[in-house]
N, CA, C and O of each residue as an XYZ file, in Angstrom:
372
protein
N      -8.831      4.363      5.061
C      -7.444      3.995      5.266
C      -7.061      2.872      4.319
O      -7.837      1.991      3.951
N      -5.841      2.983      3.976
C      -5.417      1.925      2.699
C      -4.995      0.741      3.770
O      -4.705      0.945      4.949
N      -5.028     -0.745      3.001
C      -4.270     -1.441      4.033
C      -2.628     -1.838      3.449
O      -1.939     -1.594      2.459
N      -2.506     -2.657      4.836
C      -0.943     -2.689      4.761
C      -0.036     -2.917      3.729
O       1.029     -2.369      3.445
N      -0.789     -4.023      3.117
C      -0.358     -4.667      2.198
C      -0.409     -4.172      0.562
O      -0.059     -4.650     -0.517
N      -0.937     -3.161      0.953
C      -0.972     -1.965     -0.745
C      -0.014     -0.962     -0.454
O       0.537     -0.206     -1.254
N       0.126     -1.033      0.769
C       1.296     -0.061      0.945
C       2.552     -0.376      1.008
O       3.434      0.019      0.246
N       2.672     -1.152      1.991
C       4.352     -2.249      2.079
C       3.667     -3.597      0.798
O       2.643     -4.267      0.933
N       4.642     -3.622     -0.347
C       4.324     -4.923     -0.916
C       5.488     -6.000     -0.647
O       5.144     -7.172     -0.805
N       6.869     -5.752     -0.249
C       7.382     -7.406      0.036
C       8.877     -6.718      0.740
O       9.305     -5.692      0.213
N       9.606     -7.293      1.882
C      10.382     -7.069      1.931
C      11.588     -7.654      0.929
O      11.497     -8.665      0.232
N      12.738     -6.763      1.035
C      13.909     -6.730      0.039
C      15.167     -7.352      0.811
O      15.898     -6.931      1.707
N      15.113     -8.293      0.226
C      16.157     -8.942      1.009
C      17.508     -9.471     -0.185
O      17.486    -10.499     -0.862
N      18.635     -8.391     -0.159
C      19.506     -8.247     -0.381
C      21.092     -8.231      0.386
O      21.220     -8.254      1.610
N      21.669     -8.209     -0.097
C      23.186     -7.746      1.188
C      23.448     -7.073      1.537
O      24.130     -7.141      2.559
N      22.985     -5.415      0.740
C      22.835     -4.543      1.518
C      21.694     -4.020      2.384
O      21.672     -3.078      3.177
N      20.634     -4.996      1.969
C      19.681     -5.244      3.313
C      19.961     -5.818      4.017
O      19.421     -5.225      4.950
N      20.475     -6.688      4.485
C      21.088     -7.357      5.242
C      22.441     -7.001      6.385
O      22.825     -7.633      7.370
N      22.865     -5.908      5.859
C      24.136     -5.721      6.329
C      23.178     -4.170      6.934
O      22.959     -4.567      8.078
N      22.680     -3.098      6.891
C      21.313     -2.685      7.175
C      20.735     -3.378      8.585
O      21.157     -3.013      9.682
N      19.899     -4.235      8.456
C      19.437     -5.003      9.359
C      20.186     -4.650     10.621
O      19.690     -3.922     11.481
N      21.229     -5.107     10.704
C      22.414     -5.100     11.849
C      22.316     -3.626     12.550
O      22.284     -3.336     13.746
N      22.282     -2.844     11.451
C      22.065     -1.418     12.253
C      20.332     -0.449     12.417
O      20.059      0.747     12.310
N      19.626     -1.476     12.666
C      18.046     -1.557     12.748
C      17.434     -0.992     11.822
O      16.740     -0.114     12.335
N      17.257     -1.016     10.304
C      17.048     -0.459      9.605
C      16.296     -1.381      8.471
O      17.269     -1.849      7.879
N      15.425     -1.779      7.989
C      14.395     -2.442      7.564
C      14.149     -1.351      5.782
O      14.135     -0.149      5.518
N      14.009     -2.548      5.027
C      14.572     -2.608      3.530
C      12.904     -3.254      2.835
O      12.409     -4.374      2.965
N      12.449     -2.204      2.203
C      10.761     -2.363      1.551
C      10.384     -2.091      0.074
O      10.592     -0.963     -0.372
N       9.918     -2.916     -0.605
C       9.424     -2.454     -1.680
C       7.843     -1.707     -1.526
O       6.854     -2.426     -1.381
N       7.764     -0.713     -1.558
C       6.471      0.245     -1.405
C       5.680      0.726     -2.960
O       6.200      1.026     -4.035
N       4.477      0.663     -2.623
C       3.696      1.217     -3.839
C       4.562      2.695     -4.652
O       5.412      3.284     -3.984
N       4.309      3.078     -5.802
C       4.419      4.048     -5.857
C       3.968      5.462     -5.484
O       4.677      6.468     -5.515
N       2.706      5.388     -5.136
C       2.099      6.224     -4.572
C       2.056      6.574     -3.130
O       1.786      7.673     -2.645
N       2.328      5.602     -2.593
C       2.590      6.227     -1.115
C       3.274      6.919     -0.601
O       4.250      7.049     -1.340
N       3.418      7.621      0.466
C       4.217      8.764      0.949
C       4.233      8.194      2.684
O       3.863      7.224      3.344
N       5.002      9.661      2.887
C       6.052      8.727      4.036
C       5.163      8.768      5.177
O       5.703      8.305      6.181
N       3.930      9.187      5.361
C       3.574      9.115      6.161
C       2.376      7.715      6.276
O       2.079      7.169      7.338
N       2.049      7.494      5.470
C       1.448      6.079      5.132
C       2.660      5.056      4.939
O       2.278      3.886      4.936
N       3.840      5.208      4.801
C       4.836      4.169      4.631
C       4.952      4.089      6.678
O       4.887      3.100      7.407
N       5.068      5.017      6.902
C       5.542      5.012      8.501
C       4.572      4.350      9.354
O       4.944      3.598     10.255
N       3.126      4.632      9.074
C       1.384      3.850      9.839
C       1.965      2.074      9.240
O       2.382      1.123      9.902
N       1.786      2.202      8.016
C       2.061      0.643      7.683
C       2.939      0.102      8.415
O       2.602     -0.658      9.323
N       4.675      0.491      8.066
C       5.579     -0.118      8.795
C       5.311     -0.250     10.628
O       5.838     -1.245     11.125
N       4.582      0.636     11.552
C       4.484      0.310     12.566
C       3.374     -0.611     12.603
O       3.656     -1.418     13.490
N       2.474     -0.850     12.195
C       1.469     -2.060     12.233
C       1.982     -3.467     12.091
O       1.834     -4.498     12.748
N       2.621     -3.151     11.029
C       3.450     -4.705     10.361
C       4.560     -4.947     11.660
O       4.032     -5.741     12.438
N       5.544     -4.644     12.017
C       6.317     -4.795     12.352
C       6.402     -4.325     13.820
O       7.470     -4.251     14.429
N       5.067     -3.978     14.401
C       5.019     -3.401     15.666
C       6.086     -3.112     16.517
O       6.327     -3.505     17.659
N       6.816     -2.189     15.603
C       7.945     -1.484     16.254
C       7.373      0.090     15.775
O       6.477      0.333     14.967
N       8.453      1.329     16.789
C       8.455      2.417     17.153
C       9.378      2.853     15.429
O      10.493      2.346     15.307
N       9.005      3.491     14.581
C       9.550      3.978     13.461
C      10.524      5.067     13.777
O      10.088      5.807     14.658
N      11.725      5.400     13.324
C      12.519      6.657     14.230
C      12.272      7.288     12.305
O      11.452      8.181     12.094
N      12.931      6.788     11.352
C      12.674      7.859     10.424
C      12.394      6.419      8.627
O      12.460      5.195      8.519
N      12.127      7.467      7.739
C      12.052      6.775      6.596
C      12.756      7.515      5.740
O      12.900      8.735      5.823
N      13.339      6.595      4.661
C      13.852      7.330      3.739
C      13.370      6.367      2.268
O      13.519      5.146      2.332
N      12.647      7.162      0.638
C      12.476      6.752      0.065
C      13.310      6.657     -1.609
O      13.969      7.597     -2.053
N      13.177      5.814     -2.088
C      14.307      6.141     -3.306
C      13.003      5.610     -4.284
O      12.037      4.912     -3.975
N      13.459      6.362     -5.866
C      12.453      5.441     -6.673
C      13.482      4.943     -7.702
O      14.465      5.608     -8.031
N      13.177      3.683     -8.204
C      14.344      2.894     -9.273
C      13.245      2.933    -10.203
O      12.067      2.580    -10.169
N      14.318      3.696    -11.386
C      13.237      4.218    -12.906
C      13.721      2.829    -13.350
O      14.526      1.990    -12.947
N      12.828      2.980    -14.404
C      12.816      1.736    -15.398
C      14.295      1.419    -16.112
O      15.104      2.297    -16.413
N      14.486     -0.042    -16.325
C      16.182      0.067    -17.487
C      15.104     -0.326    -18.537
O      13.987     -0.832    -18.434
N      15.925      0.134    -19.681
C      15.815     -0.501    -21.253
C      16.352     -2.052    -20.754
O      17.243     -2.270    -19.934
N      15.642     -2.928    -21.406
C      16.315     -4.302    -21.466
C      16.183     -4.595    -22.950
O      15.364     -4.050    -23.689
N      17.234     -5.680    -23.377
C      17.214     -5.708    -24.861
C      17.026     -7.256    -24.782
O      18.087     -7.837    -24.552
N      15.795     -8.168    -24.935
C      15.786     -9.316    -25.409
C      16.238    -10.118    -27.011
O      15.337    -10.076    -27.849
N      17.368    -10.720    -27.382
C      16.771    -10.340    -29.287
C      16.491     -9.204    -29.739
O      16.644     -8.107    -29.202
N      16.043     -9.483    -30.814
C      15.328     -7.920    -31.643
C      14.731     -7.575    -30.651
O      15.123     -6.408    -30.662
N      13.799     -7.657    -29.387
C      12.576     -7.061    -29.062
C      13.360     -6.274    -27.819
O      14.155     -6.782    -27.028
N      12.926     -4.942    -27.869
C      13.128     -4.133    -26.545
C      11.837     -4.428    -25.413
O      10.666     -4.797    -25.503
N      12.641     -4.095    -24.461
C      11.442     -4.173    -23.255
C      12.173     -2.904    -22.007
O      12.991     -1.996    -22.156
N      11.478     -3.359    -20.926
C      11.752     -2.162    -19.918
C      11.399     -3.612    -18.326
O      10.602     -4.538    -18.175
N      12.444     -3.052    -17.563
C      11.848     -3.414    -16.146
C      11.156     -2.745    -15.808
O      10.982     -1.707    -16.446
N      10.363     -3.033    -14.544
C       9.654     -2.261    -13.776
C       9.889     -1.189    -12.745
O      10.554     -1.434    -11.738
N       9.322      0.075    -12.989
C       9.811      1.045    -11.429
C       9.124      0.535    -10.614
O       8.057     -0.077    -10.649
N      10.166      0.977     -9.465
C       9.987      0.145     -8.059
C      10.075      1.429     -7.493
O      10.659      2.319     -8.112
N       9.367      1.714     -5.959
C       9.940      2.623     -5.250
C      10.274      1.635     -3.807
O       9.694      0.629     -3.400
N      11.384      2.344     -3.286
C      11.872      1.334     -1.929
C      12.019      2.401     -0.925
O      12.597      3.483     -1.028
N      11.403      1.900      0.036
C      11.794      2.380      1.662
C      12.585      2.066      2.076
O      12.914      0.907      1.822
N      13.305      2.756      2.859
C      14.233      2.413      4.131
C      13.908      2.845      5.436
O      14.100      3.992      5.840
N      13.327      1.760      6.212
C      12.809      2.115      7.414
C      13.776      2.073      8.704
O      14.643      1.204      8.792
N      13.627      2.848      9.494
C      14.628      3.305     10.366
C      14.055      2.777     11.474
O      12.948      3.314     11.447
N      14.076      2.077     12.436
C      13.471      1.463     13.676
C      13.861      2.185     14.635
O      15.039      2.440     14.384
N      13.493      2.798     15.847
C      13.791      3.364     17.105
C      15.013      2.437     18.143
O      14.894      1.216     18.242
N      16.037      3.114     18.791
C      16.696      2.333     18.990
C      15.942      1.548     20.018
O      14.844      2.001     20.341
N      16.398      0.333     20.638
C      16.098     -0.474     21.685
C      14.682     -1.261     21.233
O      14.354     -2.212     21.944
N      13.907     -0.948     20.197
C      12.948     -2.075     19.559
C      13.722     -2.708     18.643
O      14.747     -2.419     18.025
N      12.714     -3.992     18.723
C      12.660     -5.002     17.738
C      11.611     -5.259     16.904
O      10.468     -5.323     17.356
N      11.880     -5.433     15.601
C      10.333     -5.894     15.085
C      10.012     -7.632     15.554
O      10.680     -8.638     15.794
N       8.864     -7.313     15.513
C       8.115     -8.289     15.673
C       8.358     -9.915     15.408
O       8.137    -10.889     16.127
N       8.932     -9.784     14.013
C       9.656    -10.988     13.475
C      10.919    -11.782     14.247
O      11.388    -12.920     14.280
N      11.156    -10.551     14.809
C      13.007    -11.183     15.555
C      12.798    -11.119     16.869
O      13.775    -11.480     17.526
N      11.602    -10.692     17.653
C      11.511    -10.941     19.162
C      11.429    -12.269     20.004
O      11.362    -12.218     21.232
């Protein structure tokens, strides 16, 4: 079994995570390799709440232009974790 922390690497805390939140829904930067069923074991360990669903997006790389020198950001893939109604995670109990 992989652990948690190779699987969930940091929560995303943005405004539209935030505004999210309100409607129990939990905002993750996830490995690339994981899949939803290892995103779903992780998120209930971490957050010892009841998972109702996941949804994943992947953000491809941008061109960035420093000066002469090109570069690239990094792909990210992000979860959106769906909490069961009437739990809380762990953090906010």
């Amino acid at each position: 079994m992989t652990k948690i922390f190779e699987v969930i690497r940091k929560p995303l805390l943005t405004e539209k995570g935030q505004i999210l939140r309100e409607s129990n829904v939990q905002v993750f930067e996830v490995a690339p390799w994981a899949n939803k069923h290892q995103i779903k074991e992780a998120a209930e360990l971490l957050l010892q709440a009841k998972v109702k669903s996941i949804r994943t997006v992947k953000v491809h790389a941008k061109a960035k232009r420093l000066g002469r020198w090109m570069g690239q950001t990094t792909a990210t893939k992000k979860a959106y974790v769906e909490l069961a109604e009437g739990t809380l995670p762990a953090t906010e109990a």
